[in-house]
Kinemage of the C-alpha trace (Angstrom):
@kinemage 1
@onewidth
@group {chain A} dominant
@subgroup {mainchain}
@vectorlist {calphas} color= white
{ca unk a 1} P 14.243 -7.788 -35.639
{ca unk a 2} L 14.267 -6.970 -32.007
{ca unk a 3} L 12.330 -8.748 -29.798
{ca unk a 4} L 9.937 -5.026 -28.939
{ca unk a 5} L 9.671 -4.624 -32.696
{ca unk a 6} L 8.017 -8.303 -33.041
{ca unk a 7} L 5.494 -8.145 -30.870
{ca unk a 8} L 4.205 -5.261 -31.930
{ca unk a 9} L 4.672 -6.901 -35.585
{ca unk a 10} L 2.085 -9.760 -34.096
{ca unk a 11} L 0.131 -7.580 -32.130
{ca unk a 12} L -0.286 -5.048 -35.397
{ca unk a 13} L -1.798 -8.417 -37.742
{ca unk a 14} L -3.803 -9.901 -35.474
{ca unk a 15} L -6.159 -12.126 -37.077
{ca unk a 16} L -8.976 -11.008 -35.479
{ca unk a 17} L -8.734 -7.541 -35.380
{ca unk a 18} L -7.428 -4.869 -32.545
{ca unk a 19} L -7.435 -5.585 -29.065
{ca unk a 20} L -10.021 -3.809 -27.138
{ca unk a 21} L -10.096 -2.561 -23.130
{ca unk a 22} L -12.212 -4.313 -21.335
{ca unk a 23} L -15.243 -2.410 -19.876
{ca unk a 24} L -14.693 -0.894 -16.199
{ca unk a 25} L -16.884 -1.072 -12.863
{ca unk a 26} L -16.117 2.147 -11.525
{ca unk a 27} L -19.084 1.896 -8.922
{ca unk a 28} L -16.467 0.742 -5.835
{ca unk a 29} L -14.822 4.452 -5.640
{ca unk a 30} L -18.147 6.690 -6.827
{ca unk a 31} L -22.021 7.020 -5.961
{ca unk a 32} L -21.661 7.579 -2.399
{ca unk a 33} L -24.709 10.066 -2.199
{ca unk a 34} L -23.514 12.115 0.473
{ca unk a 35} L -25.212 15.361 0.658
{ca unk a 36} L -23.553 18.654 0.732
{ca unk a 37} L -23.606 18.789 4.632
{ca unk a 38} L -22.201 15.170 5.385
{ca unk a 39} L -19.467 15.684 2.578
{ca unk a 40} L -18.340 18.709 4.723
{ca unk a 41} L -18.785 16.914 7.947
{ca unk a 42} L -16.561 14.180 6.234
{ca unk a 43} L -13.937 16.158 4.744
{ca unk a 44} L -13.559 18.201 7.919
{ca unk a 45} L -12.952 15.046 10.483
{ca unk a 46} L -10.524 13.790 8.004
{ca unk a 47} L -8.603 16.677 7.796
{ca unk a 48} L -8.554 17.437 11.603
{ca unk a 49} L -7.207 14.188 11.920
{ca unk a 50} L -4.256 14.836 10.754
{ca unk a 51} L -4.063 18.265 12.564
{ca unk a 52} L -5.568 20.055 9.337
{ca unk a 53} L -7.226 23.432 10.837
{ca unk a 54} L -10.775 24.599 9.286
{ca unk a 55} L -12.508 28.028 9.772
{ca unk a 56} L -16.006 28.099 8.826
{ca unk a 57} L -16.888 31.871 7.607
{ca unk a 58} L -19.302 33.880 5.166
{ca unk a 59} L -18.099 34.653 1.553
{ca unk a 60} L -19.236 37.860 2.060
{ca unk a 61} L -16.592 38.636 5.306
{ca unk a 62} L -13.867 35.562 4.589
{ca unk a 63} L -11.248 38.335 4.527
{ca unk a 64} L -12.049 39.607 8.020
{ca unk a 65} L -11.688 35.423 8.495
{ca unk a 66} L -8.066 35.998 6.933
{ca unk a 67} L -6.998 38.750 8.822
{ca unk a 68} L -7.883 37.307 12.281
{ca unk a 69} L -5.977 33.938 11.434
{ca unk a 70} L -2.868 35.754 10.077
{ca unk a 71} L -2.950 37.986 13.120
{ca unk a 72} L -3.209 34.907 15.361
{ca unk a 73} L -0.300 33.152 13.940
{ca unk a 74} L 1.696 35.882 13.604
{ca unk a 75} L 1.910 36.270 10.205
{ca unk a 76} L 4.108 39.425 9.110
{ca unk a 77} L 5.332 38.409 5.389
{ca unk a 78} L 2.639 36.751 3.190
{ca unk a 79} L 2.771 34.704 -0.349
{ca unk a 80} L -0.089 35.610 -2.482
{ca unk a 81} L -1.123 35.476 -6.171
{ca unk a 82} L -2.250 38.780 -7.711
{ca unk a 83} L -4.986 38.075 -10.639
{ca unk a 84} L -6.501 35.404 -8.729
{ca unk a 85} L -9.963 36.395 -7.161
{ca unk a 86} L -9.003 35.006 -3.690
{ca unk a 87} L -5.641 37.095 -4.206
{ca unk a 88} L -7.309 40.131 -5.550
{ca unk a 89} L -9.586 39.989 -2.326
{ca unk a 90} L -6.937 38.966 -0.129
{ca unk a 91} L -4.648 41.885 -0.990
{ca unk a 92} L -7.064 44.389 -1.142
{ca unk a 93} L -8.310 43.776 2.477
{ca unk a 94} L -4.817 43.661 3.699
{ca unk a 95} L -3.826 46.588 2.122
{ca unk a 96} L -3.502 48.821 4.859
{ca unk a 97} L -2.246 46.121 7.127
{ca unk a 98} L 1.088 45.436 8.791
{ca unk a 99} L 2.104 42.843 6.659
{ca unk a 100} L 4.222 42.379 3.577
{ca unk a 101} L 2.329 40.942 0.654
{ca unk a 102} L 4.925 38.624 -1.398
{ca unk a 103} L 4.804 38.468 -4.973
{ca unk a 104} L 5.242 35.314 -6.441
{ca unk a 105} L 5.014 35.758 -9.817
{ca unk a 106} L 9.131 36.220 -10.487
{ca unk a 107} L 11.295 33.059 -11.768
{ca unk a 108} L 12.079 30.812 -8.712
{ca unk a 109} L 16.112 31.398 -8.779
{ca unk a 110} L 15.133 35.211 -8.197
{ca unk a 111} L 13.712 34.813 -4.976
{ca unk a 112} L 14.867 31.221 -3.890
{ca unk a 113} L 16.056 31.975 -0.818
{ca unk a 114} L 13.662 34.524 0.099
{ca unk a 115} L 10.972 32.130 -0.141
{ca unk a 116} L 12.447 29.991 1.841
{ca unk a 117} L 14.136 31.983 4.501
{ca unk a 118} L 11.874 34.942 5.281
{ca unk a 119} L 8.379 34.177 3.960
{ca unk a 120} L 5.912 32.926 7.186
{ca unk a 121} L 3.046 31.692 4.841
{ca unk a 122} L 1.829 31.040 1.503
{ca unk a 123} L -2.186 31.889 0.713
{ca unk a 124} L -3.828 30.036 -2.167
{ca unk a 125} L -7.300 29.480 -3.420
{ca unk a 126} L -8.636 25.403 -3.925
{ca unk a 127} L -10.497 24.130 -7.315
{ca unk a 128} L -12.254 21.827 -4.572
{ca unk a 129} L -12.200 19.247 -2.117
{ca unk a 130} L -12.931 15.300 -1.506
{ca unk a 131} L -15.135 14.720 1.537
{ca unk a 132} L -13.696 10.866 1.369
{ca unk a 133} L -10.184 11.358 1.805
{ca unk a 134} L -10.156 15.147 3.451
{ca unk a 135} L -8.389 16.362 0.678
{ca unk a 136} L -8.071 19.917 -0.849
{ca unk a 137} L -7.102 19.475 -4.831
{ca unk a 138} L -5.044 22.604 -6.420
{ca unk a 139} L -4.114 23.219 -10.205
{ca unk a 140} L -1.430 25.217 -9.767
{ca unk a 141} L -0.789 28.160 -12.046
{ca unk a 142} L 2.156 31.170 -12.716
{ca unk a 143} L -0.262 33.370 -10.611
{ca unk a 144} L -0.557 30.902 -7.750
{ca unk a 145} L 2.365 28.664 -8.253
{ca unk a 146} L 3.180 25.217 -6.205
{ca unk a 147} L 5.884 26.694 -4.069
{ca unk a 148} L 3.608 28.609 -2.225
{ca unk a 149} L 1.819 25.663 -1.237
{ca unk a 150} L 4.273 23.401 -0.580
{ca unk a 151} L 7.142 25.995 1.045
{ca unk a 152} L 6.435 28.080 3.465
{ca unk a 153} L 5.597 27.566 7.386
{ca unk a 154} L 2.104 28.347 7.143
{ca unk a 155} L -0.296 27.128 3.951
{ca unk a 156} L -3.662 28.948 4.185
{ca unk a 157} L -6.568 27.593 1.638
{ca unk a 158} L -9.492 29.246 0.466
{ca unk a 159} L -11.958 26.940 -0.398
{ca unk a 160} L -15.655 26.861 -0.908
{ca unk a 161} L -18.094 24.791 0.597
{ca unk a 162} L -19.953 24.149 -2.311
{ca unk a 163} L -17.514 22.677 -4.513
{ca unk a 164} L -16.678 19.737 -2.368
{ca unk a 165} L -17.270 16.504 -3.956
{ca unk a 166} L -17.708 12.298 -2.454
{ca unk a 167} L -14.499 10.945 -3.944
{ca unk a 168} L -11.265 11.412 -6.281
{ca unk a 169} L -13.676 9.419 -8.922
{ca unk a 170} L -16.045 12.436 -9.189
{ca unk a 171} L -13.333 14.965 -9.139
{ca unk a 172} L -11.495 13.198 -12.341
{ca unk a 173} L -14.794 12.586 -14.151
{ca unk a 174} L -16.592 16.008 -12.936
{ca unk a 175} L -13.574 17.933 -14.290
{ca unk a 176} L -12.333 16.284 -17.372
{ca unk a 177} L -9.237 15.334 -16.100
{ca unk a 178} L -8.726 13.218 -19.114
{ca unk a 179} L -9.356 15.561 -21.987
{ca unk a 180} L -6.787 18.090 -19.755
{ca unk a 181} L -5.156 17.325 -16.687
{ca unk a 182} L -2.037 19.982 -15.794
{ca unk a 183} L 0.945 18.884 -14.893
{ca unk a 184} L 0.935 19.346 -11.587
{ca unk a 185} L -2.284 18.660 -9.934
{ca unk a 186} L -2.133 18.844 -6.016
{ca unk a 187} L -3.566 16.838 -3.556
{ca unk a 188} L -3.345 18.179 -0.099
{ca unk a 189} L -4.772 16.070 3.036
{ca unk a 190} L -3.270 18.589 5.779
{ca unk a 191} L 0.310 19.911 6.577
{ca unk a 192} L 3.845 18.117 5.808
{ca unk a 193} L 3.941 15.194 7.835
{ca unk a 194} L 7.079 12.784 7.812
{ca unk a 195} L 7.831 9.554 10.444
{ca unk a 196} L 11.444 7.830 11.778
{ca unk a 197} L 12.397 4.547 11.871
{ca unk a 198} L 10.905 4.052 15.520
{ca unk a 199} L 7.450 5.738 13.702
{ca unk a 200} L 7.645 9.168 15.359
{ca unk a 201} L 5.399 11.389 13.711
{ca unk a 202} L 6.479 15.205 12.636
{ca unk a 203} L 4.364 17.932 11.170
{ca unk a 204} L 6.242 20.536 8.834
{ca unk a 205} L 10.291 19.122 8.326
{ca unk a 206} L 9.724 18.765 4.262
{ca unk a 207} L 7.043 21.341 4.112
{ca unk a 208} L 4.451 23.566 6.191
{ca unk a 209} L 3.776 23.041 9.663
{ca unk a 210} L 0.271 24.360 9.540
{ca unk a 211} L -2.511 24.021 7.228
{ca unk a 212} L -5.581 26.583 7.608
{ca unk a 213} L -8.581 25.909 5.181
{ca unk a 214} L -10.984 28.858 5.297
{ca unk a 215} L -14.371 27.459 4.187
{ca unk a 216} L -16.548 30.032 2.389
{ca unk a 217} L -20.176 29.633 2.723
{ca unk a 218} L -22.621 31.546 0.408
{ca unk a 219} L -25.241 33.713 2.551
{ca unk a 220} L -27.815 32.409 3.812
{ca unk a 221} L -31.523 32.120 1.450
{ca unk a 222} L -34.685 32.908 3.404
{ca unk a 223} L -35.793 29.415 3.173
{ca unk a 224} L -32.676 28.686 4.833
{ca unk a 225} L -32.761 31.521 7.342
């Protein structure tokens, strides 16, 4: 018998029954009881720190939002989902504009090097953020897949300010990562960064150089007015 095969033999006849895992304190990396306006303030610093760009606008107008910060970085060839909301938006406010929309919805070794060569920036939406890390967190799917994320110059991020939550903690139990995590799950704390031996920092040589994070905000109530 090999040695694997026995102790699983003794683990299987244990005398007194099945081991059982031993219960968790999860309180070190939840309950932080920000509210919604410090977990923005939070996630906003972070992500500035590490030259992470955020534009504050109205869901009702983020597309005007869009257009300006395409415009303003030059933008002329664009990566976009098409069944998406954000994409559906996105594409029908740019419609008439002088851009190229990209499909990306084609089998990666058809348009490889396009993607690579040609396309100035990829536009996705966010499932949400962490306020304690500055992180945007992406499922990635055939509509909106990694690449566009990940490849091009320029990765702009829709994401809404109410779905921002304290910690990594929250998102995984919020979300029932568990019962049916993908298999890619992003986690993006601002654009491709990379360091030399002498510890010289670099924005975009494994990725994009820029990350833009458009934060949505629902319209104002009266009470709030």
């Amino acid at each position: 018998m090999r040695a694997r095969d026995a102790i699983l033999k003794r683990l299987r006849e244990r005398a007194d029954g099945p081991l059982s895992a031993p219960e968790s304190d999860f309180a070190v990396v939840t309950h932080r009881g920000w509210s919604q306006e410090e977990r923005l303030a939070r996630f906003e610093r972070w992500i500035a720190s590490v030259h992470g760009e955020v534009v504050h606008t109205p869901r009702e107008t983020w597309t005007e939002a869009l257009a300006r910060v395409l415009a303003d970085k030059g933008v002329r060839r664009l990566a976009l989902g098409k069944e998406h909301p954000v994409a559906a938006e996105a594409r029908r406010a740019l419609a008439d504009a002088e851009m190229e929309l990209v499909d990306v919805d084609r089998d990666i070794e058809q348009w490889q090097r396009e993607q690579f060569e040609r396309v100035d920036a990829g536009l996705t939406s966010t499932r949400g953020a962490i306020a304690e890390t500055g992180s945007l967190w992406l499922w990635p799917t055939p509509d909106e897949p990694r690449l566009i994320s990940l490849v091009p110059p320029i990765h702009v991020a829709v994401l809404d300010a109410d779905t921002l939550e304290d910690t990594l903690f929250d998102v995984v139990e919020a979300h029932g990562w568990a019962d049916g995590m993908p298999t890619n799950a992003l986690l993006i704390s601002g654009p491709s960064k990379t360091a030399d031996i002498e510890q010289t920092l670099a924005y975009g040589v494994h990725g994009p150089r820029e990350l833009v994070v458009l934060v949505r905000h629902p319209a104002a109530t009266e009470e709030q007015a």
